[in-house]
N, CA, C and O atoms as a CHARMM CRD file, in Angstrom:
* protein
*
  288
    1    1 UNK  N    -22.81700 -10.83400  29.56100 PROA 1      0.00000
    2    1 UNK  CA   -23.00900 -11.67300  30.73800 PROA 1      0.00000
    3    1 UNK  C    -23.07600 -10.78100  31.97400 PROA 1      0.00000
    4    1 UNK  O    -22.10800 -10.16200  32.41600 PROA 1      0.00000
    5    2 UNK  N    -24.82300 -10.76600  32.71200 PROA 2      0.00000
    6    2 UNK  CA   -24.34500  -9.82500  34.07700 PROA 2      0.00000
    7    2 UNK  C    -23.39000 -10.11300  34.89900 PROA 2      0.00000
    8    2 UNK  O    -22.70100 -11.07600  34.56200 PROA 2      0.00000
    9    3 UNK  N    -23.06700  -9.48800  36.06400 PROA 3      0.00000
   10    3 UNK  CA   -21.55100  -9.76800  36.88900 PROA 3      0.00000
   11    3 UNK  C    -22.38700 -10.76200  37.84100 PROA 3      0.00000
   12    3 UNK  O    -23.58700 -10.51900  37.70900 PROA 3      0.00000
   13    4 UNK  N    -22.17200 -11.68400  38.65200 PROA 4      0.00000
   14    4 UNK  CA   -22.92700 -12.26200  39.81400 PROA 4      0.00000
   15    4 UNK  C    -23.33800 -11.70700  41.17700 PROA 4      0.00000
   16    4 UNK  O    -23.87500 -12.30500  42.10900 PROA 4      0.00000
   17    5 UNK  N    -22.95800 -10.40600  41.08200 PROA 5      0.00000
   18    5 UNK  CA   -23.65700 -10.00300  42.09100 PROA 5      0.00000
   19    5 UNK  C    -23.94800  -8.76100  41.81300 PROA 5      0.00000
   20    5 UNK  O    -23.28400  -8.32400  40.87300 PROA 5      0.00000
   21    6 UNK  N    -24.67700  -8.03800  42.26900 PROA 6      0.00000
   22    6 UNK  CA   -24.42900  -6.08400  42.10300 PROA 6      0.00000
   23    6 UNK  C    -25.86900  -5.73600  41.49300 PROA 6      0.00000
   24    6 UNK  O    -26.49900  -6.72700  41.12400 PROA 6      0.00000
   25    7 UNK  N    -26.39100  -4.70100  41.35400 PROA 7      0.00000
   26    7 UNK  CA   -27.24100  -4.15900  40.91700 PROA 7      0.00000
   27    7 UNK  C    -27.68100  -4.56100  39.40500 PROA 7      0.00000
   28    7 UNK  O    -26.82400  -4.92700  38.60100 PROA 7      0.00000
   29    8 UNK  N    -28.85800  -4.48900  39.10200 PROA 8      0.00000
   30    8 UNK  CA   -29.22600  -5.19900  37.70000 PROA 8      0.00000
   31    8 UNK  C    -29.67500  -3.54800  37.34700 PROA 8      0.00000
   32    8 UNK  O    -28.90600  -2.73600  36.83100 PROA 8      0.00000
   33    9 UNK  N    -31.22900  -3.23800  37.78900 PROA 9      0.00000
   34    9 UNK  CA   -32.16700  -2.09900  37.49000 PROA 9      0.00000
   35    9 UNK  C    -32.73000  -2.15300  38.57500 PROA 9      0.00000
   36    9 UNK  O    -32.28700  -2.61500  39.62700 PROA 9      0.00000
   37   10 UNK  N    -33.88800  -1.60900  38.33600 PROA 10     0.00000
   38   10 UNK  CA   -35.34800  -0.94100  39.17300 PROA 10     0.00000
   39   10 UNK  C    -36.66700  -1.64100  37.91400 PROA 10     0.00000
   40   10 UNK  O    -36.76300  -1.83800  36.70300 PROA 10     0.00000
   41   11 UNK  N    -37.44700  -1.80000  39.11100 PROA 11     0.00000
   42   11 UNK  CA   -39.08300  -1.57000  38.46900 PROA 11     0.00000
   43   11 UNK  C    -39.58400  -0.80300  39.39700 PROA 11     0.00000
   44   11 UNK  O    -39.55300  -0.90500  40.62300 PROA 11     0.00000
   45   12 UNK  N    -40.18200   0.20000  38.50300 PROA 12     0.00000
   46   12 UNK  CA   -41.19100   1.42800  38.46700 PROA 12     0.00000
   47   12 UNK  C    -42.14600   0.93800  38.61000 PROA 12     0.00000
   48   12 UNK  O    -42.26100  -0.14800  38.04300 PROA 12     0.00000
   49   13 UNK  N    -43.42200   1.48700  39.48400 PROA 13     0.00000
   50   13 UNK  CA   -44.75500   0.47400  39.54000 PROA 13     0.00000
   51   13 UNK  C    -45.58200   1.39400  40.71400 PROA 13     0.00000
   52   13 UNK  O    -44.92200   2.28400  41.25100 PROA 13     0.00000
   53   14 UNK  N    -47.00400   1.21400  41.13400 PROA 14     0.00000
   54   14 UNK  CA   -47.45600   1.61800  41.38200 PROA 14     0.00000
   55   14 UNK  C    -48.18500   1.38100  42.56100 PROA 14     0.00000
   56   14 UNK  O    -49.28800   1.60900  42.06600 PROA 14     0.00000
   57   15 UNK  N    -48.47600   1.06000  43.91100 PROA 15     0.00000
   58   15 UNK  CA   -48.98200   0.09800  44.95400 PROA 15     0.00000
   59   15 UNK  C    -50.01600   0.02500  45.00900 PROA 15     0.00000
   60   15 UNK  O    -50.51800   0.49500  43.98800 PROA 15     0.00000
   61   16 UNK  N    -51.05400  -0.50400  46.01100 PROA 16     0.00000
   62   16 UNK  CA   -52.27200  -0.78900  46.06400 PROA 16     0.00000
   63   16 UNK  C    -53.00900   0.81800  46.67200 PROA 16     0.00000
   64   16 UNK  O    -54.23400   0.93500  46.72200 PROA 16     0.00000
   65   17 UNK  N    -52.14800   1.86800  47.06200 PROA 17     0.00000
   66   17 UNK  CA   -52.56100   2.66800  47.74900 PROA 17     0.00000
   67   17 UNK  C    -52.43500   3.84500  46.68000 PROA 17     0.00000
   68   17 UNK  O    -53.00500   4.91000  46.91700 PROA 17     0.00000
   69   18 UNK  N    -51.70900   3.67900  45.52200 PROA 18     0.00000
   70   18 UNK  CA   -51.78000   4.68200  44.36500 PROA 18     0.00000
   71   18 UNK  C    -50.30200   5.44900  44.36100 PROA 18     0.00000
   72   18 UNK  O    -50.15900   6.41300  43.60900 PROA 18     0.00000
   73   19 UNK  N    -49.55300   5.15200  44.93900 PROA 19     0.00000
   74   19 UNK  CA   -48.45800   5.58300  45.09100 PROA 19     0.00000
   75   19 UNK  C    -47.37700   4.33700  44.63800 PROA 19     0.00000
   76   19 UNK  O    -47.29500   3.11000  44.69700 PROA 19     0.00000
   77   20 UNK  N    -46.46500   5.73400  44.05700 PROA 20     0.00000
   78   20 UNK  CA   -45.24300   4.90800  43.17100 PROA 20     0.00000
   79   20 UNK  C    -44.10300   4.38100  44.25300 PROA 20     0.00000
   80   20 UNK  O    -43.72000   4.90800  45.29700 PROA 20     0.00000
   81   21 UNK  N    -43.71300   3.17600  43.62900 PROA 21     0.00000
   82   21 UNK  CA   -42.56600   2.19800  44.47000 PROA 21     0.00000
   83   21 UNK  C    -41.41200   1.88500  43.62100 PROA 21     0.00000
   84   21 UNK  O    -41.78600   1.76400  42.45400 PROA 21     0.00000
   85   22 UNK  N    -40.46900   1.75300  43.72900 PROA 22     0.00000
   86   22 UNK  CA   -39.45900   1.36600  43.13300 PROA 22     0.00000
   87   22 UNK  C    -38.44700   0.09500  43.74900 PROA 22     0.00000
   88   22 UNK  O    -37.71800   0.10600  44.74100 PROA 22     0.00000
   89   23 UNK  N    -38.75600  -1.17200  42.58400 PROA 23     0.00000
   90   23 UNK  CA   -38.14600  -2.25500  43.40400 PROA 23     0.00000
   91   23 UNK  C    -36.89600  -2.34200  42.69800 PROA 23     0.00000
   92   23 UNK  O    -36.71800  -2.18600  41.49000 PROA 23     0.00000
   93   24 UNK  N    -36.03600  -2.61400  43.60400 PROA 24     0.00000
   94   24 UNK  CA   -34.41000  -3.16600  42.99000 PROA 24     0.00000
   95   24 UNK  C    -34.57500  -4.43100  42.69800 PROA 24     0.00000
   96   24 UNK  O    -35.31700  -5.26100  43.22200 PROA 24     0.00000
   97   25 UNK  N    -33.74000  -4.53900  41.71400 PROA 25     0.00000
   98   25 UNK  CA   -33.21900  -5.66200  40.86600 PROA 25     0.00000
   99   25 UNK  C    -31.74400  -6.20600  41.17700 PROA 25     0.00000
  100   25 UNK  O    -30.70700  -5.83200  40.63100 PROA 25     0.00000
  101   26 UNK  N    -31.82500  -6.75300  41.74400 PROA 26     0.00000
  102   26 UNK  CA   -30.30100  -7.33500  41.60900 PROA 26     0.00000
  103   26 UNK  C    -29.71900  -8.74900  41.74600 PROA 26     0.00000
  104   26 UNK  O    -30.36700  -9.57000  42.39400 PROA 26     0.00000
  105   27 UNK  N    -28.38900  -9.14900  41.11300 PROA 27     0.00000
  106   27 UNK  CA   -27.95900 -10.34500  41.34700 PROA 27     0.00000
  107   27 UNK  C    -27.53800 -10.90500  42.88100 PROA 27     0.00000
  108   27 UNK  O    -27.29800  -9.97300  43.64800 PROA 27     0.00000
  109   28 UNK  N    -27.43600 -11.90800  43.32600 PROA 28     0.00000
  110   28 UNK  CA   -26.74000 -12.34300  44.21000 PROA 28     0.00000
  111   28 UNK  C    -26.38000 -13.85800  44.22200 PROA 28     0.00000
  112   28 UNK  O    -27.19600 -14.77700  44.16100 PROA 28     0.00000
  113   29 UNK  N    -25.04900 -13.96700  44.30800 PROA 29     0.00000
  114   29 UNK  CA   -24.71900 -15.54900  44.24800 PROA 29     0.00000
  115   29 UNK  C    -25.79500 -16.17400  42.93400 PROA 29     0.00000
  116   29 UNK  O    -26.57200 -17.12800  42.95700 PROA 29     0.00000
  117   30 UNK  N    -25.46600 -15.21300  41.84400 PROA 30     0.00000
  118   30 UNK  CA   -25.60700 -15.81200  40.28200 PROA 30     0.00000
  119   30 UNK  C    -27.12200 -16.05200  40.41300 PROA 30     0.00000
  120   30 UNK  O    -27.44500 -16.85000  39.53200 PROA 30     0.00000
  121   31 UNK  N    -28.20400 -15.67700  41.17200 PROA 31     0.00000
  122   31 UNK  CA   -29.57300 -15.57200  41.09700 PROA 31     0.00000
  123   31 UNK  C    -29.85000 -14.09700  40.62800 PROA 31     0.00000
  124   31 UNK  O    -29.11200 -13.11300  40.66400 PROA 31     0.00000
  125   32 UNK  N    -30.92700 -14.22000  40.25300 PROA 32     0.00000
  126   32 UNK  CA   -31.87900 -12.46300  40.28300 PROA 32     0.00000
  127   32 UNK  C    -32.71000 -12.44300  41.23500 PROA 32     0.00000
  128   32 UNK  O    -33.30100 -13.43900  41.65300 PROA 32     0.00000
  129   33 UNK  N    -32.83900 -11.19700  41.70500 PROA 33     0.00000
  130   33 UNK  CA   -33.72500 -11.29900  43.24100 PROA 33     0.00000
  131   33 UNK  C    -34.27300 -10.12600  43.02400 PROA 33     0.00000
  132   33 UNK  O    -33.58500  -9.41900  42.28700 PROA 33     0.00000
  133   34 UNK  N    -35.81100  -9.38700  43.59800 PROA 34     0.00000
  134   34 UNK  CA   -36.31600  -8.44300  43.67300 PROA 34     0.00000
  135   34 UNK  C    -36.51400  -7.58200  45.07400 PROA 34     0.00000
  136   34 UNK  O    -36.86400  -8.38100  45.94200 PROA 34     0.00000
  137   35 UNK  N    -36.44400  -6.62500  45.45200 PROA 35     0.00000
  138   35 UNK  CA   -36.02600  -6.14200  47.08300 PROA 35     0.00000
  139   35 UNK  C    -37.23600  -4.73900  46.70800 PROA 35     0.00000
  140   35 UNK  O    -37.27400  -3.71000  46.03400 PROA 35     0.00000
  141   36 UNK  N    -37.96500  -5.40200  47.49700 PROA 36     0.00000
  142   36 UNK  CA   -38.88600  -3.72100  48.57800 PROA 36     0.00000
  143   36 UNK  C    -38.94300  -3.98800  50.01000 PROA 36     0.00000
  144   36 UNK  O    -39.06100  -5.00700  50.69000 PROA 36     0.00000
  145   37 UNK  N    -38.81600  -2.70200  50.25400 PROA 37     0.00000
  146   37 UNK  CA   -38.91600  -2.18700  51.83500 PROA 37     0.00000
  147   37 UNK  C    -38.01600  -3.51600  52.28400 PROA 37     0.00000
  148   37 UNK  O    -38.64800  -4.39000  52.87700 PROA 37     0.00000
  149   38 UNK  N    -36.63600  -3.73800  52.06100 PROA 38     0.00000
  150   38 UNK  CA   -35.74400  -5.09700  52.73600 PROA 38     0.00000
  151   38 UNK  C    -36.72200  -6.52200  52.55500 PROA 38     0.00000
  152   38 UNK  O    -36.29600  -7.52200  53.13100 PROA 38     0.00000
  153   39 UNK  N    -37.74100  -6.62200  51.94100 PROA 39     0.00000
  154   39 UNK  CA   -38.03100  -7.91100  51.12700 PROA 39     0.00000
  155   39 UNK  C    -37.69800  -8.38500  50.22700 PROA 39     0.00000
  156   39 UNK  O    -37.99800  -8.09100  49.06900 PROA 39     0.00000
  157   40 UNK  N    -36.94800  -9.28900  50.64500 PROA 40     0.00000
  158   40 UNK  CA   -36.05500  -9.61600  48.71700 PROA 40     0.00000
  159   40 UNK  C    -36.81900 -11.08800  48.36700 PROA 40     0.00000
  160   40 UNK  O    -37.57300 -11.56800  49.21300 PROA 40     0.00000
  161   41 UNK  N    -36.66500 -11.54800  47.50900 PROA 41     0.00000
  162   41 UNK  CA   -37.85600 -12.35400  46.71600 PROA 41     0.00000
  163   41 UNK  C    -36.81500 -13.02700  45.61500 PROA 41     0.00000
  164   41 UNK  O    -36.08800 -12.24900  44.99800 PROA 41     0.00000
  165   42 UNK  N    -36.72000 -14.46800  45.34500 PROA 42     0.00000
  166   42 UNK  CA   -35.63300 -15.26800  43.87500 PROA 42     0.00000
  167   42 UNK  C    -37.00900 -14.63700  43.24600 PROA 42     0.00000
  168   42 UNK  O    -38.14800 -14.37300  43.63400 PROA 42     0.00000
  169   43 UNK  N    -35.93600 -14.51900  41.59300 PROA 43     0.00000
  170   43 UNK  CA   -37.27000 -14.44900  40.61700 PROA 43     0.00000
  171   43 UNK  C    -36.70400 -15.57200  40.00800 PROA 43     0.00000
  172   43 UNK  O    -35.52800 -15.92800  39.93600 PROA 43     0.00000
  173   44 UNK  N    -37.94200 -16.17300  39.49400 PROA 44     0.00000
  174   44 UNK  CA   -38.26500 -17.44600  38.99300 PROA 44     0.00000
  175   44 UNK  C    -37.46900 -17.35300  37.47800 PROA 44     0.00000
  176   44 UNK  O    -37.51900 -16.28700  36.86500 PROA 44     0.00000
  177   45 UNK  N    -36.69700 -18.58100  36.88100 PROA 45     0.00000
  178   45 UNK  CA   -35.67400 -18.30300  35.91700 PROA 45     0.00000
  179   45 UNK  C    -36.51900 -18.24600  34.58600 PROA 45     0.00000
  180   45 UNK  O    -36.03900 -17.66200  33.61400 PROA 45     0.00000
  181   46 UNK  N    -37.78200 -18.84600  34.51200 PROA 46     0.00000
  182   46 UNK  CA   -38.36200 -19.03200  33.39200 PROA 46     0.00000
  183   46 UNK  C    -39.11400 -17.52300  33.00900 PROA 46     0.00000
  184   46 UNK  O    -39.47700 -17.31200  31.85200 PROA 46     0.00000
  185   47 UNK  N    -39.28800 -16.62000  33.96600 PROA 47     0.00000
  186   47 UNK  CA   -39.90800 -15.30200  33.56400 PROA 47     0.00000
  187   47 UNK  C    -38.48500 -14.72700  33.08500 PROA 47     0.00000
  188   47 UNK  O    -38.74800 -14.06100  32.08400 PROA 47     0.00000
  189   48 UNK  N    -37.60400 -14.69000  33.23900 PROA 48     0.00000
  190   48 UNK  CA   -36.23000 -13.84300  32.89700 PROA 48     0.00000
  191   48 UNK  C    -36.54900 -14.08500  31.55600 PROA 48     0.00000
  192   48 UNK  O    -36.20200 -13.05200  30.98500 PROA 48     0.00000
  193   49 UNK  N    -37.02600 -14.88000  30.70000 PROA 49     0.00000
  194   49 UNK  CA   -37.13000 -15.36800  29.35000 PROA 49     0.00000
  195   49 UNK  C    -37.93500 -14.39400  28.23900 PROA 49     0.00000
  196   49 UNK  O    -37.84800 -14.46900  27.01300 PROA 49     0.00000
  197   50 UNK  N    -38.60600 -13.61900  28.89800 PROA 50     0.00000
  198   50 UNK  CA   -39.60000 -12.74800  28.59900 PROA 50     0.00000
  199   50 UNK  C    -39.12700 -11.21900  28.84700 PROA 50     0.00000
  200   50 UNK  O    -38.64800 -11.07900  29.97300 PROA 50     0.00000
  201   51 UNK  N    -39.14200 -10.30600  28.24200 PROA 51     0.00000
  202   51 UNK  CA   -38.66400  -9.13500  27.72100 PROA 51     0.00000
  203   51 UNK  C    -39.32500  -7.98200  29.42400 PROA 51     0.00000
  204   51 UNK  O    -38.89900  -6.95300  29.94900 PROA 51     0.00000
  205   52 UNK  N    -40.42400  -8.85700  29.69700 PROA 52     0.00000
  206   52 UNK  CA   -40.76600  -8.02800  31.00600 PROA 52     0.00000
  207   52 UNK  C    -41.07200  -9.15000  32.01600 PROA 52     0.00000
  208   52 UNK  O    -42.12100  -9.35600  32.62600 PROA 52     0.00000
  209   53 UNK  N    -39.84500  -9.86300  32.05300 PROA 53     0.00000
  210   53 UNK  CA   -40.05300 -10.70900  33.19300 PROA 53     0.00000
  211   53 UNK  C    -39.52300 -10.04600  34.66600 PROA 53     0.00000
  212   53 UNK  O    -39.72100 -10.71900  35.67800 PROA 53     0.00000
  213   54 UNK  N    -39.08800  -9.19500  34.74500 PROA 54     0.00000
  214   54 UNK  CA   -38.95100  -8.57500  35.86800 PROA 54     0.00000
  215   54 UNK  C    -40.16500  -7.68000  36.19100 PROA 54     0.00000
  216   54 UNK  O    -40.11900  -7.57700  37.41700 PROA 54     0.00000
  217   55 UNK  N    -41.11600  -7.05100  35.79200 PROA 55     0.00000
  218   55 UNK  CA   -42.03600  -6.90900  35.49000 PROA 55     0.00000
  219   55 UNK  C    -43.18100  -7.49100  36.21300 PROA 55     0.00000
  220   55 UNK  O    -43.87800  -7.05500  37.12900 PROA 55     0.00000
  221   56 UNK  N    -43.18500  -8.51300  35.60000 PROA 56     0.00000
  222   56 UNK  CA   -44.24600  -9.84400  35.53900 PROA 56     0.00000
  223   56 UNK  C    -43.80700  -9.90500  37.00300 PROA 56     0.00000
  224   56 UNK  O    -44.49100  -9.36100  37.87000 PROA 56     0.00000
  225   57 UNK  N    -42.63100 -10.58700  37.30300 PROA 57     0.00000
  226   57 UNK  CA   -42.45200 -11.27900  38.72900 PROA 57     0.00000
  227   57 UNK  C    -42.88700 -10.22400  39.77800 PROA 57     0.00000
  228   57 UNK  O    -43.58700 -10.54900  40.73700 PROA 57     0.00000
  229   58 UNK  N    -42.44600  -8.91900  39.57100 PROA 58     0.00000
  230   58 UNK  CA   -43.20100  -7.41500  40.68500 PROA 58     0.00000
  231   58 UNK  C    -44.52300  -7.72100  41.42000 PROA 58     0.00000
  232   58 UNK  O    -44.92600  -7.98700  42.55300 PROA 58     0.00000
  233   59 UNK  N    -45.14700  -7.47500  39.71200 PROA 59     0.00000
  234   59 UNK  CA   -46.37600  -7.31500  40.11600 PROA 59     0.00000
  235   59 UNK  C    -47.26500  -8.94900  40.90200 PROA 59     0.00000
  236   59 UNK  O    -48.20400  -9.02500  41.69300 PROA 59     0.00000
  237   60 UNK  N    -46.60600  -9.80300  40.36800 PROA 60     0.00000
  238   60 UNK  CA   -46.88600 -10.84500  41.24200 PROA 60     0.00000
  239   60 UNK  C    -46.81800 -11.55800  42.47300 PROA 60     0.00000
  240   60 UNK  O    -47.45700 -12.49500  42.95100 PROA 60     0.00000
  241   61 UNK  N    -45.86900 -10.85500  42.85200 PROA 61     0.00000
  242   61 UNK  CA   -45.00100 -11.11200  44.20300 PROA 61     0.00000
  243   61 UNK  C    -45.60600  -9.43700  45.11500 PROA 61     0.00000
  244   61 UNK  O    -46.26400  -9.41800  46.15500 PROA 61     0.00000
  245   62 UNK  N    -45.18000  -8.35100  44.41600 PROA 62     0.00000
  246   62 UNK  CA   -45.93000  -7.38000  45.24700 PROA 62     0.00000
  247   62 UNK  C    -47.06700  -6.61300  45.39800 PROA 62     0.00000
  248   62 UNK  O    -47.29100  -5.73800  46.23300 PROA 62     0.00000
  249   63 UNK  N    -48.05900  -7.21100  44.12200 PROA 63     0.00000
  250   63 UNK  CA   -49.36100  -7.27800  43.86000 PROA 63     0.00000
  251   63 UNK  C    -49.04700  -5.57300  43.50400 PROA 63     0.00000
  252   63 UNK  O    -49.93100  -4.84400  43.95500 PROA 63     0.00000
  253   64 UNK  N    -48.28400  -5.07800  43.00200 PROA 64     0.00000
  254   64 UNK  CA   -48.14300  -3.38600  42.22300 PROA 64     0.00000
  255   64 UNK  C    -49.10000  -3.71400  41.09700 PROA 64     0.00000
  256   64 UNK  O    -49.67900  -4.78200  40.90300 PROA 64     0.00000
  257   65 UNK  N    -49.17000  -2.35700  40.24100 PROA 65     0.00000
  258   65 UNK  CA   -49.30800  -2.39700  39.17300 PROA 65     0.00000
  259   65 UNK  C    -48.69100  -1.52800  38.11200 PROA 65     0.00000
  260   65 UNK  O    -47.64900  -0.98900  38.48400 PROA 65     0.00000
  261   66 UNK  N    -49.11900  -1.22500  36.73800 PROA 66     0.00000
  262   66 UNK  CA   -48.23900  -0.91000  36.07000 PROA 66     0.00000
  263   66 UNK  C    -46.82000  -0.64900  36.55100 PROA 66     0.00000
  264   66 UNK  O    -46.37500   0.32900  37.15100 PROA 66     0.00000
  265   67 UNK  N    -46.33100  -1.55300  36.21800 PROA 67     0.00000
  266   67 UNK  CA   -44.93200  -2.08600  36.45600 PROA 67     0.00000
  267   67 UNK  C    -43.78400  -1.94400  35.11100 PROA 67     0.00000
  268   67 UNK  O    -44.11300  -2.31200  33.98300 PROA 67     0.00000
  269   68 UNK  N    -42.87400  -1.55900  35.30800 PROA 68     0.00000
  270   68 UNK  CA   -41.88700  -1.36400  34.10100 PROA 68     0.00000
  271   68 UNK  C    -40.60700  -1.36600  34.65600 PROA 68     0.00000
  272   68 UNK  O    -40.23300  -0.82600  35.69700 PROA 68     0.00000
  273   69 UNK  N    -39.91500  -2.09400  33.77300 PROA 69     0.00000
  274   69 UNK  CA   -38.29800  -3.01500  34.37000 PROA 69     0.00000
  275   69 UNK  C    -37.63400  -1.59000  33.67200 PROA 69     0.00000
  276   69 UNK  O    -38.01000  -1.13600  32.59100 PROA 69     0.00000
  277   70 UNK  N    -36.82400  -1.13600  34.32500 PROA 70     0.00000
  278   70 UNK  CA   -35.92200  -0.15200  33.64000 PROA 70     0.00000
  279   70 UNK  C    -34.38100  -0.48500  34.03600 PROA 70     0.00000
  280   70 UNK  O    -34.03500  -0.23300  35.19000 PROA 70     0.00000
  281   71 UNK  N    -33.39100  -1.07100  33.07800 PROA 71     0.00000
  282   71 UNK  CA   -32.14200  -1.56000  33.15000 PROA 71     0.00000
  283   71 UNK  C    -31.27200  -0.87000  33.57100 PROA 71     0.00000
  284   71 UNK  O    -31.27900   0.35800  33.49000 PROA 71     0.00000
  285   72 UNK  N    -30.47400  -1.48200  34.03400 PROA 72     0.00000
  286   72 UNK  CA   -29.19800  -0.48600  34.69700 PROA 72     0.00000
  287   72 UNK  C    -28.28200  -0.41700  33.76900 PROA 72     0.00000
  288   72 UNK  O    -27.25300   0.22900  33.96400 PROA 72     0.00000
């Protein structure tokens, strides 16, 4: 069971400009949330269901690409 708040991982990923980004993962008040450059973002509970739903939600929300959830 994660803790409800604190660091989850990172996704590794790539921006529109070709350069690598690294978004945090973390809980807050029992949600998952994604944070670049102080943009934090809920990720949607039904992608958590999926092995690269952190992943999935990145690249959708920060239009990256190759994207990879790496766990804490």
């Amino acid at each position: 069971m994660p803790a409800k708040n604190g660091p989850r991982g990172e996704v590794h990923a790539i921006d529109g400009n070709g350069e690598p980004v690294v978004i945090r993962v973390f809980w807050k008040r029992g949600s998952a949330y994604l944070s670049l450059n102080g943009h934090e973002h809920l990720v949607h509970p039904s992608n958590l269901r999926r092995a690269n739903g952190f992943a999935m939600e990145a690249v959708l929300i920060y239009h990256v690409s190759d994207a990879v959830y790496v766990p804490r």
